[in-house]
C-alpha positions in Angstrom: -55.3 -248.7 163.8 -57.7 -251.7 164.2 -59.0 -253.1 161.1 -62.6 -253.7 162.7 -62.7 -250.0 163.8 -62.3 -248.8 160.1 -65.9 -250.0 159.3 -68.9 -249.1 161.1 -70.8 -252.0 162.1 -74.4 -250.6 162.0 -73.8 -247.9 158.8 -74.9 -249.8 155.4 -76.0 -248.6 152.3 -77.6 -250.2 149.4 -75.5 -250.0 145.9 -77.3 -252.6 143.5 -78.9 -254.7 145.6 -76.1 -255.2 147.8 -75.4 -254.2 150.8 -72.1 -252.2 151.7 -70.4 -251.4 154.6 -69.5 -247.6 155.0 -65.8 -246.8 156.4 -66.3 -245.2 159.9 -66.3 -241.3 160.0 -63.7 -241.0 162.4 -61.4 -243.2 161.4 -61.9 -241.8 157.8 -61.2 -238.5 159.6 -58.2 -239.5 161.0 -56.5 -240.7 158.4 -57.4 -237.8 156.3 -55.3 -235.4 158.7 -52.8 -238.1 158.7 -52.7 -238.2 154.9 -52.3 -234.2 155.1 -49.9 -233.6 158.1 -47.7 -236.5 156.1 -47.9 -234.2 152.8 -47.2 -231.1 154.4 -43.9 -232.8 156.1 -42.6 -234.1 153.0 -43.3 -230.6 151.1 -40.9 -229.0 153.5 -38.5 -232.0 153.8 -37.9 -235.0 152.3 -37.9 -238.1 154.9 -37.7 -241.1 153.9 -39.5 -242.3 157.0 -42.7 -240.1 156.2 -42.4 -241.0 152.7 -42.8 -244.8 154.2 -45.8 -243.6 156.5 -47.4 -241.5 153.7 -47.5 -244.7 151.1 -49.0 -246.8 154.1 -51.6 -244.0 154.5 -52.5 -243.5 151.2 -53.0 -247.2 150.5 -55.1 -247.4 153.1 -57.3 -244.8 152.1 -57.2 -246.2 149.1 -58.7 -250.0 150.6 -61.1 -248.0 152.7 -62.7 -246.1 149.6 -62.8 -248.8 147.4 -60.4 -247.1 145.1 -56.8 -247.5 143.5 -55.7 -243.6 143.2 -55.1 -241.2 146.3 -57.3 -238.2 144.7 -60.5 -240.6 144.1 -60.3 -241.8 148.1 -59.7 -238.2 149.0 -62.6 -237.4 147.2 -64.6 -240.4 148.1 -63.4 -239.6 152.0 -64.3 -236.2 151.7 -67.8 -236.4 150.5 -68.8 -239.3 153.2 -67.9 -236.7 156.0 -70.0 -234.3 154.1 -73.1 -236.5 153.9 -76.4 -236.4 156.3 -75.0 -238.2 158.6 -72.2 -235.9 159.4 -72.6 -234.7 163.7 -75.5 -231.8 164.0 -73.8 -228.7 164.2 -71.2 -229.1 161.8 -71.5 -226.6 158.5 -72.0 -227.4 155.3 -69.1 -227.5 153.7 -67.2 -228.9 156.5 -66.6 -228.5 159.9 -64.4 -225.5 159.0 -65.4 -225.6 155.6 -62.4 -226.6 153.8 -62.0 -229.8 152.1 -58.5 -231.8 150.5 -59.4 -231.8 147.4 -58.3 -228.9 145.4 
């Protein structure tokens, strides 16, 4: 994935005075169901492979967030999809109203 197309260029917020830029929706989105497909294939089997791909994903969640644990950037990840700005039509709680974080 394309380390320009993790942040949207136009989406700031303010967060002290500064400004910040906001990881892109889809891109957040993706590597959410990455993060989860990866999890689910290494409950049923152990790969060392997907273990690999699940550590990349992770940290990058983790860089995307602004955090340095897995749960917080779920978390974080989960409630920027969740926002205002999430696409008209989509329901509250999701767009099938289930979230990662348990």
């Amino acid at each position: 994935m394309n380390v320009c197309a993790w942040f949207g260029h136009t989406q700031r917020k303010q967060r002290e005075g500064r400004y910040v830029l906001v990881p892109d929706r889809k891109a957040v989105r993706e590597l959410l169901t990455r993060y989860a497909s990866l999890r689910i294939a290494q409950a049923e089997r152990q790969m060392p492979t997907a273990a690999r791909e699940l550590e990349d994903v992770s940290y990058t969640l983790c860089v995307m967030m602004g955090t340095s644990a897995i749960h917080e950037a779920i978390a974080k990840a989960d409630a920027l999809l969740l926002t205002k700005g999430a696409p008209e039509g989509a329901e509250a709680g999701g767009e099938n109203g289930l979230t990662l974080v348990g």
